[in-house]
N, C-alpha and C positions, 0 to 999 in steps of 0.2 A: 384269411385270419378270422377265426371267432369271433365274436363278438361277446359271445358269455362260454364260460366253462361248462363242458358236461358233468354234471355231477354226478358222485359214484357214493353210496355207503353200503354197509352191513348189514342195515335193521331196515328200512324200508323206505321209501321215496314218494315224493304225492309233486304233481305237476298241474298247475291248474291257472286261469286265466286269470287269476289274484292273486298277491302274493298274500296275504291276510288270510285266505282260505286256502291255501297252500301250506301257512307256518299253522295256521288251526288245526290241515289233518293232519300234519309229521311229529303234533302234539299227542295223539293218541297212540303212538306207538308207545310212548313212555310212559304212558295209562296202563299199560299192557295190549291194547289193541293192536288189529290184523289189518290188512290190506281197508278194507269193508269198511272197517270203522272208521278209518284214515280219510276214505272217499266222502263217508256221507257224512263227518263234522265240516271237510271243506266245501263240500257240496249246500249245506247250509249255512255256513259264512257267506260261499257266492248269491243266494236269494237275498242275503240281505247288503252285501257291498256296489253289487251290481244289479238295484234294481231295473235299470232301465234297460235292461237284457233277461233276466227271468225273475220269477218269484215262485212262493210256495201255492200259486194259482195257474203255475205252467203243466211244463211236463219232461220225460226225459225220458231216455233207454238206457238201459244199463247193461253192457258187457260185462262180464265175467266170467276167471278162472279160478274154480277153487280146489285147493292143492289135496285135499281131501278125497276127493272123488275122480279129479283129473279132468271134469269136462267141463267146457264153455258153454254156460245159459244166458240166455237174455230176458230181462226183469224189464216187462212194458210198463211204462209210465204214460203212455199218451190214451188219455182218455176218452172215450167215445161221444158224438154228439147226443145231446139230451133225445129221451123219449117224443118231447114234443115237435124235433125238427125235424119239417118231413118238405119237399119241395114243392108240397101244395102252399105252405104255410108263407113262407120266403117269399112265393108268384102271386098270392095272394095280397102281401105286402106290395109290390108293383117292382120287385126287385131281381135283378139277371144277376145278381149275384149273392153271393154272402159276403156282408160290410168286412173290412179288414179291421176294423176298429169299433167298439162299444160292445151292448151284452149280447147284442143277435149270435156271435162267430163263438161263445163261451162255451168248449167244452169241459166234462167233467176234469176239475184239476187230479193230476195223475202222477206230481214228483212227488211230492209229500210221501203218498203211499205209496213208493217204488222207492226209498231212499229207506221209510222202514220195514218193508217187506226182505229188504237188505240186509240191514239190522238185525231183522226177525232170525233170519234164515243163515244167517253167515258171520253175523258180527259176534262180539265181545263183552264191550261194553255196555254199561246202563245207560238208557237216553238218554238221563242227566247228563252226562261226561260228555256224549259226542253231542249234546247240543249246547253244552255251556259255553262256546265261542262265539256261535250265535246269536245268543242270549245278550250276550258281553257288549256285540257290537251294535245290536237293535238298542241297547238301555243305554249304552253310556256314549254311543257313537262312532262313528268312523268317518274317512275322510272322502268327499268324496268326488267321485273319477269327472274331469275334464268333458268326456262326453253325455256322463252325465247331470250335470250342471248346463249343459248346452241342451241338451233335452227336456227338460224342466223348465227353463227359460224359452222356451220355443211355446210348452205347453201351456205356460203360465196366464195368460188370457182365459184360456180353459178351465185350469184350474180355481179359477177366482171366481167365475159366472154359473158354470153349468156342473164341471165335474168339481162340486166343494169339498166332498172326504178325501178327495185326492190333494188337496189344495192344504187341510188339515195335515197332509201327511208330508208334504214333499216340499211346500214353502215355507218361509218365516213365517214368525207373528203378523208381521204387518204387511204380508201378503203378496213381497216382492219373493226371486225367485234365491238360491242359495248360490256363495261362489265358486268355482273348482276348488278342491283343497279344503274347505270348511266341513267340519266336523256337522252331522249330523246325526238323528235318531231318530229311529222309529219306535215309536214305546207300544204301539199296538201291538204292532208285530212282533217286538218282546212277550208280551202278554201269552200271545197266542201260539208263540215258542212253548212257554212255564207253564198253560196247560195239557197241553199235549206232554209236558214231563210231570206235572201231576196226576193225571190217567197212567201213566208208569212206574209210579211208587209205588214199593211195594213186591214189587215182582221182581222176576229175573229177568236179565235181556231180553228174551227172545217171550215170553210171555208180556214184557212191557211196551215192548214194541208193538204187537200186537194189541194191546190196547189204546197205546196211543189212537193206531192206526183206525180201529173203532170208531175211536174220541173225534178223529178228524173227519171219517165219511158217516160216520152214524150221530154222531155228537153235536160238541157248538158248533162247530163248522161249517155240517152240514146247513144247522140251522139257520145261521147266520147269512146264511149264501142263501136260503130260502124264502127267510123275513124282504130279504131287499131284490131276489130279484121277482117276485109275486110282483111289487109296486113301483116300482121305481122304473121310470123311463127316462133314458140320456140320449143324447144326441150321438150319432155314431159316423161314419164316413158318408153317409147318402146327404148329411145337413141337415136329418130331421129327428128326433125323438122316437128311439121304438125302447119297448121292454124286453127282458132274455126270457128262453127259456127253457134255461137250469135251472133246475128246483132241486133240494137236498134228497129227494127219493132217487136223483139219478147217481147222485154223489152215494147212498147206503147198498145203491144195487150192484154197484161196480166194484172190483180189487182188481189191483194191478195182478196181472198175469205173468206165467215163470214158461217159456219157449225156448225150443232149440234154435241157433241161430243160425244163418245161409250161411254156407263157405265153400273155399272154392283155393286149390292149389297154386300158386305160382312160383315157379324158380326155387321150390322146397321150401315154400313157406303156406303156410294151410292159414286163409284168412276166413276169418267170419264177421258177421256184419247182422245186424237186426234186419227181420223178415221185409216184406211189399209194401207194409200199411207205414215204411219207413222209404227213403229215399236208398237204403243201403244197398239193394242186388247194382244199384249203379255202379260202383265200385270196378264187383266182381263183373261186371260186364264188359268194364273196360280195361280189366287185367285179363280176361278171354280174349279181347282183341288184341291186345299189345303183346300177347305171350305169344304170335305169331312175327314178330318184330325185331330184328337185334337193336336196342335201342342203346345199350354200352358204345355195339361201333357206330353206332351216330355221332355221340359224343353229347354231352351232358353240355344244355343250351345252344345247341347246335337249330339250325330251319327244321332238318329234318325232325329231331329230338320232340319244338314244340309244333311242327305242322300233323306230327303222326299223334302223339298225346293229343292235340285237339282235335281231330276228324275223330279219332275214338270215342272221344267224350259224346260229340254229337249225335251219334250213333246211339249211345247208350242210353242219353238222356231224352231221345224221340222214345225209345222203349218207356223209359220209365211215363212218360205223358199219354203212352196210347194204354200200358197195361198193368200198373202199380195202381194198386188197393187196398183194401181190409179181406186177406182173405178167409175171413170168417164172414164174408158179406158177396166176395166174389169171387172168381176163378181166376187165380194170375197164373200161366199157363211159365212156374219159375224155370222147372227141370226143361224146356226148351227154349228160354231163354238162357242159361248157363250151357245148354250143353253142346260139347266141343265144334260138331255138324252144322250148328247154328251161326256159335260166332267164327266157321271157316267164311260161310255165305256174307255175312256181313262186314267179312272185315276185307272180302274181294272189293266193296262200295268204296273204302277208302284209296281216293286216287290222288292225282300231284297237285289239283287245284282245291282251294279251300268251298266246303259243299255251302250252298245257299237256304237247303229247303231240309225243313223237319222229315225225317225219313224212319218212320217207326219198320219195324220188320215181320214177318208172318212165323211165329214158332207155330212148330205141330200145325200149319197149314193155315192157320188161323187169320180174319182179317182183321187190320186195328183202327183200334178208333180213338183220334184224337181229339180233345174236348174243342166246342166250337169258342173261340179266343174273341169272337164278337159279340159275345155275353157276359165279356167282363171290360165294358171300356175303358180306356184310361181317362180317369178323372183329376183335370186339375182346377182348385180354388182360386178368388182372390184373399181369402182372409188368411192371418198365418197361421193361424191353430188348424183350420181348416184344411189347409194345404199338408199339416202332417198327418192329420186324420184318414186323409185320401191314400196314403201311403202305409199297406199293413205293414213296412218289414219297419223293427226298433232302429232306425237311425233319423236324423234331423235332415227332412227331406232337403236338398238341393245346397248343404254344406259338407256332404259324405260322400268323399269321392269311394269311397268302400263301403258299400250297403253291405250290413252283415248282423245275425242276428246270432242268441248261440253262446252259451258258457261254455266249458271241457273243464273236466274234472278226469284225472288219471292216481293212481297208486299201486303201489308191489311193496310185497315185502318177503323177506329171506325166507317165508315159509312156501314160495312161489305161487301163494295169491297173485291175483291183478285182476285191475279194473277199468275201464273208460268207460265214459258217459259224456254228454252233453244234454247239460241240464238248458230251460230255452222255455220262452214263451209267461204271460202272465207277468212282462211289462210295463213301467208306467204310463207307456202312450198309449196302451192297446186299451185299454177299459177301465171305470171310473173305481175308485179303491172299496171296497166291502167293509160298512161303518162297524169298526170292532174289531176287525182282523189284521187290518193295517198290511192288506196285498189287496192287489185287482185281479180279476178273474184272466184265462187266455182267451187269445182270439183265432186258435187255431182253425175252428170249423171256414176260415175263409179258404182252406186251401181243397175244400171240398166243391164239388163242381153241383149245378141243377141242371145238371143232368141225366136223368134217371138210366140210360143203359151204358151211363159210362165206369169204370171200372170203381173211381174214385165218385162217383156220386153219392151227394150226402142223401141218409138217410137214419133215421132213430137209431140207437146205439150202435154205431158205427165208427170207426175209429179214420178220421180223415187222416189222409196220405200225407205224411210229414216229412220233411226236408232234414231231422237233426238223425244223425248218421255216427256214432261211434266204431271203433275197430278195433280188433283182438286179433292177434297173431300169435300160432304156435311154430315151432319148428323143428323138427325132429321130436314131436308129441308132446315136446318142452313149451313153458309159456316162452315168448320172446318180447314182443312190445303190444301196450296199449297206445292206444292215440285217438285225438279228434282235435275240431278247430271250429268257432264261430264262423259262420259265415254262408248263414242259410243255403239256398241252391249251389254255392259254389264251394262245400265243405266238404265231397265224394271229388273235388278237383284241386283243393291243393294238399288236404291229405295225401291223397291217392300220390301227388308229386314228391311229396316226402318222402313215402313210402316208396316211391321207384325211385330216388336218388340214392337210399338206401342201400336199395335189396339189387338193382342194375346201374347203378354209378359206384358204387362203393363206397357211401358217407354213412361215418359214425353218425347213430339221432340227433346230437347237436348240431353237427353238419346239417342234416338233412333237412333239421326243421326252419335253420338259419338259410339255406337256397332258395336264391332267387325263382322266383312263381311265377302264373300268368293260370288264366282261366279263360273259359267263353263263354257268353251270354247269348249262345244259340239256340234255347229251347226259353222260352215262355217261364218269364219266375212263378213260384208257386206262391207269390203274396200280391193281394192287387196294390196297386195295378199291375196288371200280370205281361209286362213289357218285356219285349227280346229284341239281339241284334243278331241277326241271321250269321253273316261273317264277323262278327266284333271275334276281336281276341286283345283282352287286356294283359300286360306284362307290367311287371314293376322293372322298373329304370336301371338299369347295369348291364341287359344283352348288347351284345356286339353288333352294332349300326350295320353291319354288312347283312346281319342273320334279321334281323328285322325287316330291310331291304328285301333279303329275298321273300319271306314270309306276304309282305305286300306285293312283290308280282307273281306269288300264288294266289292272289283274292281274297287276300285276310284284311280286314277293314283292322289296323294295329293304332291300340292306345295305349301311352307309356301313361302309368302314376309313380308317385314317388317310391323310390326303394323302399321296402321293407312298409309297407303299406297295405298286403292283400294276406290276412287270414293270422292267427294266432296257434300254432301247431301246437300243442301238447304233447309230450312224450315220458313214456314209463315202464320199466322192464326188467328183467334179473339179470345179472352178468352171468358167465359160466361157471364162475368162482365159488360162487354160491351168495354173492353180492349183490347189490341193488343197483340202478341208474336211473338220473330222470334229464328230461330236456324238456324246455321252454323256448318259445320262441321270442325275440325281442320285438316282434310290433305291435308298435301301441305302447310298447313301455311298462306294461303293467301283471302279464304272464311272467309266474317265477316260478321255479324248481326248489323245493329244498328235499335235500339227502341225510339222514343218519347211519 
């Protein structure tokens, strides 16, 4: 039984991990707005209801189908490490890693200009309209979420001593921290909404857009982020004081980028996914293995079911750790990692017992190379702020039983637009807030290695290997569904489960996105501390004690959490009808679908 309705309308659908930036985008239909529009006013309602998961200082990818042209492009939003950060400069600091926290890990923020390069290119309406929701809830407030009220309160020591514009931003007057549920406001952030739509008077859409877009990498923004990160040194995960460095000339040099996306057939459905410098060939790697598999006649929750889905995974995600990068920086060898010869050899690896050891693979002959994981230790604190500090990914260390970072923003509408994205990064834990803008910068360059011949090694504009992974689905040349889901490293695995509950169990998208889950933490997270469990396979609580049973005398180390506890699926798509539908997932309480 359901737990929520799939909803279905005529005019267009937005599915997103808020319901507030959910009913903001299915407001712009009656604006006259299009899919596009729909996405990027909920997309910046989410910067601002969910701070503590991204901001307009993150970044994001953006899929898309525009019914115009027929084809699916991807709109990079992750921005490249500054000019100045090079591996000399980090080793010189006395440091084997890059901090998961403060201004060292800042790279160029990249949703902002990826939400209106959107706009620019495909939208409707005037910036005014799709940002006055935004607006609405920066100036006069919103309620806010449970987890973030527990993160604020975790950081609040912090907040008070060292990081104070964050402290201006995110506690009371008198310094204590907010309660779940309490209404609050960011007026900076309003601010810096109203000018970015004051650089777009005047114009039309797509010229306004395009000034904004100026206004934020050439403009105050730039500035802004230049004034403070020249001087200002904060304390970051290492315990000590260092300065960033982004300066605004990296922010004017940069524009989000327009690429074609990977894709890769399964079972008549043509998926695609953002290029290397993203987590997304993971995916497709692990639909090349499994498409060797009858996993229907296993049976949906079956040993086999979740022992074949996670030996797959494993496989995929060694790939992604020896040979995902920027490939405008390196050579990801993709066309033999997707292609069919390859994953027959690897998916002969997958045997009855659960694997123990990272097992990266040789496309086109090649040998790989896995970053050395004893140049990122695991650090733990005694103090409490300290102890989140140590910990890049956005959850309250050691009260989340679900580490997961990661908005999803999805919409369709009758004109057979769609979109996903996962917007993500530029957090309030991650770094101290930028006086005037009312966001804090990202902390993505941590998921960059110092390592200079590794795929993903940082280096000056270069765009570090990132974990947030949206998808787009056609079928029969037709859009079919968008999707994504919070949940840093583990978003290419409960996705990817929706998606084959789908497409090889036969669940309508509410089904699918409401099926019980499970993931592994067999490869190394991409956030420090960069911790793994070789056999771990976590499940949420409702498998059959028999299939679990067996899954452990395969060598699977099995941890139950609570039902409906691992990941927030988004879902978005046209009927056949010529109709809309959207699906949200119920965990957490707070992803809602609405349909006109």
């Amino acid at each position: 039984m359901l737990l929520r309705p799939e909803l279905h309308g005529t005019r267009g659908a937005v599915s997103s991990t808020h319901w507030l930036a959910s009913a903001a985008g299915s407001a712009m239909f009656d604006e006259g707005g299009n899919a596009f529009d729909a996405a990027a006013a909920a997309a910046f309602v989410v910067q601002v209801v969910e701070p503590h998961l991204n901001g307009p200082g993150g970044d994001v990818p953006i899929l898309l189908h525009d019914a115009r042209h027929g084809d699916v492009r991807v709109i990079c939003g992750q921005g490249p490490m500054p000019r100045a950060a090079t591996i000399e400069h980090f080793r010189g600091l006395g440091l084997r890693a890059v901090p998961g926290s403060g201004l060292l890990a800042a790279c160029v923020p990249g949703a902002v200009g990826a939400w209106l390069t959107l706009l620019r290119d495909h939208g409707r309406l005037p910036l005014a309209t799709v940002l006055a929701p935004a607006v609405h809830y920066a100036e006069r407030g919103y309620p806010l979420l449970p987890k973030a009220a527990a993160m604020i309160e975790a950081m609040a020591p912090l907040f008070r001593t060292e990081w104070r514009e964050s402290g201006r931003t995110y506690l009371r007057a008198d310094g204590s921290a907010p309660a779940p549920g309490e209404r609050v406001r960011n007026p900076a952030l309003a601010g810096t909404y109203r000018r970015l739509v004051a650089a777009a008077a005047g114009a039309g859409p797509a010229a306004g857009a395009d000034a904004a877009l100026r206004a934020f990498h050439e403009g105050f923004v730039a500035e802004a982020v230049d004034a403070y990160t020249e001087r200002a040194e904060m304390v970051d995960a290492t315990g000590r004081c260092h300065r960033g460095l982004l300066r605004g000339a990296d922010l004017a040099d940069w524009r989000p980028g327009v690429e074609d996306p990977v894709s890769l057939e399964y079972r008549g459905h043509l998926v695609h996914k953002p290029g290397p410098w993203s987590q997304g060939p993971v995916f497709l790697q692990q639909l090349a293995l499994l498409e060797g598999f009858d996993l229907a006649g296993a049976g949906f929750g079956s040993a086999d079911h979740l022992h074949t889905v996670t030996e797959a995974a494993k496989l995929a995600f060694a790939d992604r750790e020896a040979w995902y990068g920027d490939p405008r920086h390196t050579e990801v060898p993709l066309d033999g990692l997707l292609s069919p010869e390859y994953a027959a050899r690897r998916r002969a690896l997958i045997g009855p017992r659960a694997s123990d050891t990272l097992r990266p693979g040789s496309p086109e002959g090649r040998t790989p190379r896995l970053p050395d994981l004893a140049a990122d230790p695991e650090v733990r604190r005694e103090h409490g702020w300290q102890e989140q500090l140590a910990d890049g990914i956005p959850a309250v260390a050691l009260l989340s039983q679900s580490k997961g970072d990661t908005c999803c923003v999805t919409a369709v509408d009758d004109e057979g637009n769609l979109v996903a994205a996962t917007p993500s990064g530029g957090w309030l834990k991650s770094s101290p807030v930028v006086p005037g803008l009312g966001f804090p910068l990202g902390t993505r360059g941590q998921m960059a290695w110092l390592d200079a011949d590794h795929p993903n090694a940082l280096a000056p504009g270069k765009r570090p290997r990132t974990t947030l992974s949206p998808s787009l689905v056609l079928r029969d040349g037709r859009p079919h569904l968008a999707f994504g889901t919070p949940g840093g490293d583990q978003q290419d695995q409960w996705t990817l489960h929706a998606f084959l509950a789908h497409v090889d169990f036969g669940m309508g998208p509410q089904e699918a996105v409401e099926a019980r889950t499970f993931h592994t933490d067999h490869a190394p997270s991409s956030f420090t501390p960069r911790v793994s469990r070789a056999r771990g396979l976590t499940v949420e609580r409702g498998f059959d004690a028999a299939v679990l049973a067996d899954l452990r005398a395969r060598g699977h180390e099995v941890r139950e959490v609570d039902a409906y506890s691992l990941g927030k699926v988004c879902m978005a798509g046209p009927r056949a009808d010529g109709g809309v539908l959207a699906a949200a997932s119920p965990r957490g309480g707070q992803a809602y679908a609405v349909a006109r």
